[in-house]
C-alpha positions in Angstrom: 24.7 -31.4 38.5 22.9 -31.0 35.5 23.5 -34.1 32.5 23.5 -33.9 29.3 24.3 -36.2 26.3 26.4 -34.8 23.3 25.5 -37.4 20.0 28.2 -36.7 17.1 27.8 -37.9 13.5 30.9 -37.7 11.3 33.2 -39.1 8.3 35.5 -41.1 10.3 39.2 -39.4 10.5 41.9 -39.6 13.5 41.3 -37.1 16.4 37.5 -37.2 17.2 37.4 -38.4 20.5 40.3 -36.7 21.8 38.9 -33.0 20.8 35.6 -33.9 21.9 37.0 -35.2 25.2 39.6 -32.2 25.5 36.4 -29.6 24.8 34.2 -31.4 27.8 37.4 -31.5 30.1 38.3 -27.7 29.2 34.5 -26.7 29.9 34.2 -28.2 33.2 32.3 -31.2 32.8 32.9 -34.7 33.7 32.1 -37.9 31.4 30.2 -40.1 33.1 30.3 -43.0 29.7 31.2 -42.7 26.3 30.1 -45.2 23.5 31.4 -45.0 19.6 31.3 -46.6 16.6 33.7 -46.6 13.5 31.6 -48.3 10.5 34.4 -49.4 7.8 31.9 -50.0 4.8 30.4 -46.2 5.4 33.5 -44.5 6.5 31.0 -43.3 9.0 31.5 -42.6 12.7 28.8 -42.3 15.5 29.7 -41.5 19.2 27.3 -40.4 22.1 28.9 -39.3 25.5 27.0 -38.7 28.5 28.3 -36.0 30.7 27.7 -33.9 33.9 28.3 -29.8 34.6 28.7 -28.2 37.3 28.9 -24.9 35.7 24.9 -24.5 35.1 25.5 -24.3 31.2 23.1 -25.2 28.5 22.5 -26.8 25.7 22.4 -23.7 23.5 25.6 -22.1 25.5 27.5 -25.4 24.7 26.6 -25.7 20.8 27.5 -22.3 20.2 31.5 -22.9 21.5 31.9 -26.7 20.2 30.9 -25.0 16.6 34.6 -24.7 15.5 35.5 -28.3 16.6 32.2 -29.5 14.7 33.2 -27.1 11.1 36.5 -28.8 11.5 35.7 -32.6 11.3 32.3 -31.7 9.4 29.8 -33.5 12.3 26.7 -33.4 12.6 26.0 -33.0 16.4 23.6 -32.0 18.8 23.6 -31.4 23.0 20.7 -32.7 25.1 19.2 -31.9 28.5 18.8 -35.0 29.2 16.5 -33.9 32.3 13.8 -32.9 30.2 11.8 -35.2 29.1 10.9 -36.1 25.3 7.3 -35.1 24.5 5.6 -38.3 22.9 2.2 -38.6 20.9 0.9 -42.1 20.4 -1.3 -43.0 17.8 -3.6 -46.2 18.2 -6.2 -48.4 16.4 -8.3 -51.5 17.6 -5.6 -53.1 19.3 -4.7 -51.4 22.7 -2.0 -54.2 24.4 1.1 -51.8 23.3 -1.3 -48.3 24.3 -1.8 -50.1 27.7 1.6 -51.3 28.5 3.4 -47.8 27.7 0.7 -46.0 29.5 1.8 -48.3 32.7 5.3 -48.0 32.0 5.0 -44.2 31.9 3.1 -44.2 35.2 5.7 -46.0 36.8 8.6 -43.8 35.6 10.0 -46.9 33.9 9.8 -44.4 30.8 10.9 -41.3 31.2 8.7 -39.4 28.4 6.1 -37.0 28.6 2.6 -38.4 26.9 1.5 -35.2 25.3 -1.5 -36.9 23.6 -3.5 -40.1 22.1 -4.7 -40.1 18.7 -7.2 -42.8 17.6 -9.4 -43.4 14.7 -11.5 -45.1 17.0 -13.1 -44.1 20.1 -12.7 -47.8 22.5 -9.6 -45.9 24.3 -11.1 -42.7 25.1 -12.1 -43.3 28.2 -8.9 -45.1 29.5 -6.7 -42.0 28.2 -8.6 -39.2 29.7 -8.6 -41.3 32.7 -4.9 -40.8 32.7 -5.3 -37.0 32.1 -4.0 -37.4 28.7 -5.4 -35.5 26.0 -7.3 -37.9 23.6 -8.0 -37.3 19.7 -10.3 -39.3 17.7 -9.6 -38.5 13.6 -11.3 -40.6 11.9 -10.0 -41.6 8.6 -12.2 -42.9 5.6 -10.3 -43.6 2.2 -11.9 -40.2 0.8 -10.7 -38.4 3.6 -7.6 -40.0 4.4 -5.5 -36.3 3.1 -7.8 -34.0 5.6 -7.3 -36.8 8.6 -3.4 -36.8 8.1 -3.7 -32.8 7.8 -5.6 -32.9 10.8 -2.8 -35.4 12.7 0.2 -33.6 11.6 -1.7 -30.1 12.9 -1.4 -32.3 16.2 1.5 -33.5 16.1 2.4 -29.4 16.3 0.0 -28.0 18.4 1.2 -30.9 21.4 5.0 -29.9 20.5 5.3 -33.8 20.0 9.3 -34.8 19.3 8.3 -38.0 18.6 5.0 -39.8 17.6 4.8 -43.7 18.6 2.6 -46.0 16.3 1.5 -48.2 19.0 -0.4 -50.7 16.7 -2.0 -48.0 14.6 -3.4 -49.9 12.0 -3.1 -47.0 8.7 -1.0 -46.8 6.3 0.7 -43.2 6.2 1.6 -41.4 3.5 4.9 -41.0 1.9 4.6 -37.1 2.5 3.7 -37.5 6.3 6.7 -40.1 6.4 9.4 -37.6 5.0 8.1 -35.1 7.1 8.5 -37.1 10.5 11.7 -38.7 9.5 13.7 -40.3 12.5 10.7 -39.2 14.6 7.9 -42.2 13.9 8.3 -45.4 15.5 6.7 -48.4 14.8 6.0 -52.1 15.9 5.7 -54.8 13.5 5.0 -58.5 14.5 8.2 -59.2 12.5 10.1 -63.2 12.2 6.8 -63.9 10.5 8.0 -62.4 7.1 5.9 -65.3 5.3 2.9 -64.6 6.9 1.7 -61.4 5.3 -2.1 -59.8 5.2 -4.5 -60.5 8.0 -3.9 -63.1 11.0 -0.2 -63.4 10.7 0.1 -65.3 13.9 -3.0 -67.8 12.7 -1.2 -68.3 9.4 2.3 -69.0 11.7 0.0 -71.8 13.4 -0.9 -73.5 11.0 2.5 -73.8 9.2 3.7 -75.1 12.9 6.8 -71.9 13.5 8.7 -72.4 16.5 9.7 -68.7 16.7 7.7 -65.4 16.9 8.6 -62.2 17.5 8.7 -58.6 16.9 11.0 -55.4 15.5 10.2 -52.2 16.0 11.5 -49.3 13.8 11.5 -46.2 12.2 8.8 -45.6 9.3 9.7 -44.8 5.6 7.5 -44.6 2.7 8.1 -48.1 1.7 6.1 -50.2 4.2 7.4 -51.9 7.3 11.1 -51.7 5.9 12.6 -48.3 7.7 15.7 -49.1 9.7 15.4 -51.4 12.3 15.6 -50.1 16.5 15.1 -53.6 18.6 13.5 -56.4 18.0 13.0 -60.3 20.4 12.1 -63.5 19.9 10.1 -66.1 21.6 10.1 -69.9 21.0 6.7 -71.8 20.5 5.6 -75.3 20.4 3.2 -77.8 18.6 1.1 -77.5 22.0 0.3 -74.1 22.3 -2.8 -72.7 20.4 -3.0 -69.9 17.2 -4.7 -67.7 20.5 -1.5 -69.0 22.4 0.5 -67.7 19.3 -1.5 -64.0 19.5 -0.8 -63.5 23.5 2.8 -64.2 23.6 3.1 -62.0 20.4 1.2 -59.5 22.0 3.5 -59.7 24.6 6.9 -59.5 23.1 5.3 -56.4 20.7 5.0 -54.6 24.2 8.6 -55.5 25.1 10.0 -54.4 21.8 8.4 -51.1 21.2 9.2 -50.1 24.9 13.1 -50.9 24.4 12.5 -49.1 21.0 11.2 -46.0 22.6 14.0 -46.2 25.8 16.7 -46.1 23.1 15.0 -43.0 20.9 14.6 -40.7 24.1 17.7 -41.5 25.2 19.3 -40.7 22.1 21.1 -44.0 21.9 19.9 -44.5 18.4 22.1 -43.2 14.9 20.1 -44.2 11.5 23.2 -45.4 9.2 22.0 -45.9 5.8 19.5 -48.7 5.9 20.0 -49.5 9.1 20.9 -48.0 12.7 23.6 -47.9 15.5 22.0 -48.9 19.2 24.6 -47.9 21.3 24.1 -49.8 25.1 21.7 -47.8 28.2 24.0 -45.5 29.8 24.8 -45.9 33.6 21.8 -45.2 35.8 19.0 -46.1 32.8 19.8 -50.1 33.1 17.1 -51.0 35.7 14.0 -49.0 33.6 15.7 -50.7 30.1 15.2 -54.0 31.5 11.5 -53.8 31.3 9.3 -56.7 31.5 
């Protein structure tokens, strides 16, 4: 049985479900779970269903007949294979605990993407991505070549086929044009719950004001820096005993976590930017043992 995933974004109005539900039944396939959302301050309503066919039809064949139904309620919708995995370029800088911890979680089929690539504007992880037969691409970036290197990324970004491109600790800024140009497709990870500690050594700075909770969100990139709607984020408690390099490896640690959930939600088209923010909607049956990673 092939399984697909139907994502529907609308003005809210009575008789959604039932024609979406009435269109799967008349077409042969069977929902296997079904989460919505009705946002009263947007008058906005999200709803992903997972489903199974046994007729062998695609995603094209099935867009082209739920076309009247989505004209008619004005959605914006969209049918996935969800058997085919979600190409994924990362892009990486000094820091390599997040690059290291999807790379295992991908080897392990705890996440389900296809790594079609690992950009760097340093060269300390060649050698562990082409180990992993992952194509590796050093673009370095100086402030007077900074247009050419983000030329030179985005020409990437097409050549791999990349759906979505992970900044996995990538330490440079983007541009607003690259931004607007990968909207809803650039996650990020941000060593967030420290919104005090800005600049360099947040987690030092944390220390020495004595914080008993760290964390991290991860979330989609705009133009305006570390502020694009928020995907997942965690916390950990800390005490006056632990260390600032205490601080660092359990923040290291729950960046990993983060970003992985981040990325499990995205592929599996569980995420719906509303505005400023985003509906999350739960793992679907099947996905819960690879979402509770770590």
């Amino acid at each position: 049985m092939t399984t697909f995933a139907l994502t529907v974004t609308c003005s809210t109005t009575r008789g959604i479900v039932a024609a979406i539900s009435t269109f799967l039944s008349d077409h042969g396939c069977n929902i296997t779970d079904s989460h919505q959302f009705d946002d009263q301050e947007t008058n906005r309503f999200f709803m992903r269903v997972g489903f199974g066919s046994e007729e062998g039809r695609t995603p094209d064949e099935l867009s082209h007949e739920f076309a009247a139904i989505a004209e008619r309620f004005g959605m914006d919708f969209a049918f996935h294979d969800m058997t085919q995995k979600m190409k994924v370029l990362i892009m990486v800088s000094h820091f390599g605990h997040c690059l290291n911890d999807l790379l295992y979680r991908w080897r392990i089929g705890a996440l389900p993407i296809d790594i079609v690539g690992v950009v760097s504007n340093h060269l300390e992880y060649q050698k562990l991505v082409v180990n992993h037969d992952i194509p590796f691409f050093y673009v370095k970036i100086t402030k007077a070549t900074k247009a050419a290197a983000e030329a030179q990324q985005m020409a990437i970004i097409e050549e791999t086929g990349a759906e979505l491109v992970v900044l996995a600790r990538y330490m440079q800024v983007l541009s607003e044009q690259m931004c607007k140009a990968m909207s809803g497709r650039l996650i990020n990870i941000h060593h967030s719950f420290l919104p005090s500690f800005k600049g360099a050594n947040p987690y030092r700075q944390a220390y020495e004001r004595g914080v008993k909770l760290i964390g991290a969100t991860s979330h989609y990139v705009t133009a305006d820096l570390d502020e694009g709607p928020i995907i997942e984020q965690d916390t950990v408690r800390v005490t006056h005993a632990q260390s600032a390099a205490d601080y660092v490896s359990i923040g290291r640690d729950v960046e990993c976590l983060v970003l992985a959930r981040a990325i499990h939600a995205h592929i599996h088209h569980r995420v719906f930017v509303n505005g400023h923010k985003t509906v999350v909607f739960p793992a679907s049956p099947g996905s819960y043992a690879s979402e509770r990673m770590g």
